[in-house]
C-alpha positions in Angstrom: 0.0 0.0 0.0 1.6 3.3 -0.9 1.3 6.3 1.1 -0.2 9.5 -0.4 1.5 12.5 -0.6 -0.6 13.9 2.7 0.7 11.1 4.4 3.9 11.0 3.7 6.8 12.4 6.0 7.9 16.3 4.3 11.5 15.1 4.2 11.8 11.5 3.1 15.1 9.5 4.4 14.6 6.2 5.1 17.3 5.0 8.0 18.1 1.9 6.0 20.0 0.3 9.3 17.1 0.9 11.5 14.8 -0.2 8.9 17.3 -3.7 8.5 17.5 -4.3 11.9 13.3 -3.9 12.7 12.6 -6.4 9.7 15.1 -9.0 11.1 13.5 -8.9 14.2 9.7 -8.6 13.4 7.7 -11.8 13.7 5.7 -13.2 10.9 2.4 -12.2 10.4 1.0 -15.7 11.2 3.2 -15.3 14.6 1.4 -11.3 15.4 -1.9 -12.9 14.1 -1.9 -15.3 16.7 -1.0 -12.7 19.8 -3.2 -10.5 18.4 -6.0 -13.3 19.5 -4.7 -13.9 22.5 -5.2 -10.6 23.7 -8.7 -10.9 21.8 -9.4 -13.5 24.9 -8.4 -11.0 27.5 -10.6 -8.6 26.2 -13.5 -10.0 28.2 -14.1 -9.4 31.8 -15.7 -12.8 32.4 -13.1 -14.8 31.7 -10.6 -12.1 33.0 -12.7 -12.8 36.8 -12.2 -17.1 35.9 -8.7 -16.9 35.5 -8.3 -14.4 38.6 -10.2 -17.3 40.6 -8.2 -20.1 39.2 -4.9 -18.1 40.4 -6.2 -19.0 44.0 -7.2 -22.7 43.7 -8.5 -25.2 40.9 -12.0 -25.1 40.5 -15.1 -26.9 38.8 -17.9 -25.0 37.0 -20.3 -25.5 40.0 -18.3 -22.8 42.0 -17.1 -21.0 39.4 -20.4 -20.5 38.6 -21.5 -19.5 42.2 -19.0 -17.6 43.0 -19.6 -15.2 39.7 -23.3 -15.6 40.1 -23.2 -16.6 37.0 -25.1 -20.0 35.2 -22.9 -22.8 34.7 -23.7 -22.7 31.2 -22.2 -19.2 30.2 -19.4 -20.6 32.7 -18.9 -23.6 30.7 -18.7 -21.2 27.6 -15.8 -19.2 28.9 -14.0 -22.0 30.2 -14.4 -23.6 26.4 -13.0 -20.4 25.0 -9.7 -20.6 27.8 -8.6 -23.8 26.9 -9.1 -23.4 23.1 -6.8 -21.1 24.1 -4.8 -23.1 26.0 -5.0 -20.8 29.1 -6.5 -23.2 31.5 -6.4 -26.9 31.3 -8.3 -29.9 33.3 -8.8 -32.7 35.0 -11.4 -35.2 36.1 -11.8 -36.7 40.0 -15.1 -38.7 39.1 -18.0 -37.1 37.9 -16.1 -33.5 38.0 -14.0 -31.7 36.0 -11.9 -29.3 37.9 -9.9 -26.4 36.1 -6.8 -24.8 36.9 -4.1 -22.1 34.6 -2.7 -24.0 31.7 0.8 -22.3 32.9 2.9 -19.9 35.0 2.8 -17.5 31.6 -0.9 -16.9 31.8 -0.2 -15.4 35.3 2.4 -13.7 34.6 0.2 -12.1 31.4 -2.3 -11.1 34.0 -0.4 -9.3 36.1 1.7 -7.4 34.3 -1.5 -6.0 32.7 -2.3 -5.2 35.9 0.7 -3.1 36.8 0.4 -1.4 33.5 -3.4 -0.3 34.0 -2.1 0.8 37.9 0.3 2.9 37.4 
């Protein structure tokens, strides 16, 4: 896509090194299109609260549910959504599944979005 003249710096000169070094570095598009939906999955307060409560203990969808006053049907829902995502994974005792963070990474994501939005 070229620029139009409007857009287009008044005094053109291209810093070829910097320009070298950034495109080395930058990750393919498949790569950015990928982190860019991962942050998509942030983007909702629901499952921001789930993976807040899972940093505390692993939990099934019955008090997941309760504790968001929520219906363990939209629970279920979000919980789908996380591990497509691979943020939270499971396991089964019996009859119930319980969920807990996939990783240390997912924490890590959360709270340095935290600090950011704090300061």
């Amino acid at each position: 896509m070229e620029l139009s003249q409007n857009e287009r710096c008044e005094y053109m000169h291209v810093h070829e090194d910097i320009v070298a070094k950034v495109e080395k570095e930058m990750p393919d598009d498949e790569i950015l299109f990928d982190l860019a939906e991962l942050f998509k999955i942030f983007g909702d307060s629901t499952r921001i609260k789930i993976l807040y409560l899972l940093f505390e203990s692993e939990m099934c969808v019955c008090d997941i549910a309760q504790m968001l006053r929520m219906t363990q049907s939209a629970i279920s829902h979000q919980l789908a959504v996380l591990k497509k995502s691979k943020l939270v994974k499971y396991r089964r005792e019996g009859k119930t599944v319980f969920y807990s963070l996939s990783d240390g990474h997912v924490r890590t994501i959360i709270d340095q979005g935290m600090e950011h939005v704090s300061e």
